[in-house]
N, C-alpha and C positions, 0 to 999 in steps of 0.2 A: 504594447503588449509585452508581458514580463517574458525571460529565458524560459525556455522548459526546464530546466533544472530547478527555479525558483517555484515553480506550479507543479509540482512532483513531490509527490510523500513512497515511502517506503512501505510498505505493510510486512508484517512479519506476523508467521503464526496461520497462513493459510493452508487449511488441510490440502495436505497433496496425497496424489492417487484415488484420492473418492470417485471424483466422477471426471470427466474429459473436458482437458483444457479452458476448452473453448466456453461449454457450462458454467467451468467455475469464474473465469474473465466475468461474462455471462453477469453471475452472481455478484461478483467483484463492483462492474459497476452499478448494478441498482442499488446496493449498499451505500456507493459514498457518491449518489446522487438524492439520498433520501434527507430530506429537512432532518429528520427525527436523529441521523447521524451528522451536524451541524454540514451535513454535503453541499456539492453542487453538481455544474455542468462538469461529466467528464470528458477530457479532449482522448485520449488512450490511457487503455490498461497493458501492461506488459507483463503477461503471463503466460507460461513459464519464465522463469529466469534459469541461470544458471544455478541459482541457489536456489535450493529445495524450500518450496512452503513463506518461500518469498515473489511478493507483486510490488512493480512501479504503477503506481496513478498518478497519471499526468490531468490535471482541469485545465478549466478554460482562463480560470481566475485565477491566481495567485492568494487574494484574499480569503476565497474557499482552504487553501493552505492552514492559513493561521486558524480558523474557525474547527477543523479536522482532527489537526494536531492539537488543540485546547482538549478536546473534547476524552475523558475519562479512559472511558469506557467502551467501545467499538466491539459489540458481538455479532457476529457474522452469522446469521438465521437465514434460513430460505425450505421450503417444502421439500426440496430434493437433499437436504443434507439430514443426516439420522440426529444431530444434537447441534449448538451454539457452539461457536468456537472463537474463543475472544481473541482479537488482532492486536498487533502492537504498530501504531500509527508513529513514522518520526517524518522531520524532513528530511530531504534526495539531501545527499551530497556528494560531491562526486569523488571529493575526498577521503570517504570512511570503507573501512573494510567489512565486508558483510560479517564477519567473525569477529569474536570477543574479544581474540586477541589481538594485537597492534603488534608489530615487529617496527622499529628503532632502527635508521642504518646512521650509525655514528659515523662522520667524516671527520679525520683530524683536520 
């Protein structure tokens, strides 16, 4: 069985404050459990983060990974949400900074 780090995507673009946590987790994973979203089995969703309108999805496969992050398009639909809200799917890394920016510490 693969790291959890290797079986972990990022999702970016999750409406925050609609509706309670647990709901949107909730919503979270029947989204990228659905074939029609190249999904799978998910092992945990880690929602809230500290970063606002961002979730960890952790599978069970790794290969669900590749299949996720191929896929376009991820619109986030469900009855209790007033509109689609399109996701930005990448992979975990434990390396990247949830911000645009990168900060460089140059050592001589």
């Amino acid at each position: 069985r693969a790291a959890k780090s290797t079986r972990t995507v990022v999702i970016a673009g999750v409406p925050a404050g609609l509706l309670q946590d647990e709901v949107m987790a909730d919503i979270l994973t029947i989204h990228f459990q659905k074939s029609r979203n190249n999904g799978g089995d998910v092992e945990e969703v880690t929602y809230p983060t500290r970063d606002k309108g961002v979730a960890y999805i952790t599978f069970e496969d790794e290969e669900v990974v590749e299949s996720v992050v191929r896929k376009e398009d991820h619109q986030l639909e469900d009855w209790r949400l007033c509109q689609p809200y399109p996701l930005r799917v990448t992979r975990y890394c434990e390396h990247v900074s949830s911000s645009s920016r990168t900060h460089l510490l140059l050592l001589p």
